[in-house]
N, C-alpha and C positions, 0 to 999 in steps of 0.2 A: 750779874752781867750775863745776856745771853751769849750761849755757845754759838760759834760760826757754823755757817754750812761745814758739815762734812767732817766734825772735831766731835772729840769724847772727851770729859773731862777726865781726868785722869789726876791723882794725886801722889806725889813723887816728893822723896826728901833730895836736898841737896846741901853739900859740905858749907857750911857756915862760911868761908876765906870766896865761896862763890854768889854770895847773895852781895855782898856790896858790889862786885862785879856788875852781875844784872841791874839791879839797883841804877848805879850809874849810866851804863848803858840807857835806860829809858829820860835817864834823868836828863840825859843828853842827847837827849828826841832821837837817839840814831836807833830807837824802837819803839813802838806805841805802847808795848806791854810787856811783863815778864814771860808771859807767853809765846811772843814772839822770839824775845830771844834764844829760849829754851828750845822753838820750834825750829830757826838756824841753826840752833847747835846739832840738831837729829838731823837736818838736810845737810847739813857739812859732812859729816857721821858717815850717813847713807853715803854721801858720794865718794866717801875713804874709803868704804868698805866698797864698792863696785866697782873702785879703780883697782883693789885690793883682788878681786876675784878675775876683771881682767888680765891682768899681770900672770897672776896665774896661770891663767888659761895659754895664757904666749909661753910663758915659758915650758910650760906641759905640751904644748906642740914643737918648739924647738928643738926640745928630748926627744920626739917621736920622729923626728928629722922631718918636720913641717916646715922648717923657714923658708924665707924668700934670702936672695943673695940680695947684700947691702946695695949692688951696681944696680940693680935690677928695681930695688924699692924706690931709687933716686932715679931714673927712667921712669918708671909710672908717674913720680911726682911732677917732673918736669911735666911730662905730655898733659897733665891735670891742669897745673898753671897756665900753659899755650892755649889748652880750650877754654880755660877761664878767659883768659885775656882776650884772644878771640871774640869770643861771645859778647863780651863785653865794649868792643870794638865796634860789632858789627851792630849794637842797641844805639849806638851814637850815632 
């Protein structure tokens, strides 16, 4: 089978109680391939891991006494909402 754009094949073992998993998964079209699945699982991954370094990063300015006051973060968000709506008012 050709590789897609932009992919390496790459050969990786996986724990045996995980392949009926994938397995099924394709088996029940909710993926074309075990590729795919495995490739979901890396983008899930990634985006645990970058929510993981966000968190971080907030909580490492909190310490450095960076925050916002909680009245203040709910004020910005309101005025966000009004210009949404707004905006959205004035396209009608």
């Amino acid at each position: 089978m050709p590789l897609e754009r932009g992919t390496i094949l790459m050969t990786a073992e996986i724990p045996a109680d995980y392949v009926f998993f994938v397995q099924r998964l394709v088996a029940e079209r909710r993926y074309l391939t075990e590729s795919d699945v495995l490739a979901e699982g890396l983008r899930l991954l990634q985006a645990r891991e970058t929510l993981r370094r966000e968190v971080q990063a907030g909580f490492e300015q909190l310490d450095a006494g960076l925050g916002l006051d909680a009245d203040e973060v709910y004020r910005q968000a309101e005025d966000k909402i009004r210009q949404i709506a707004a905006e959205s008012t004035a396209r009608t």
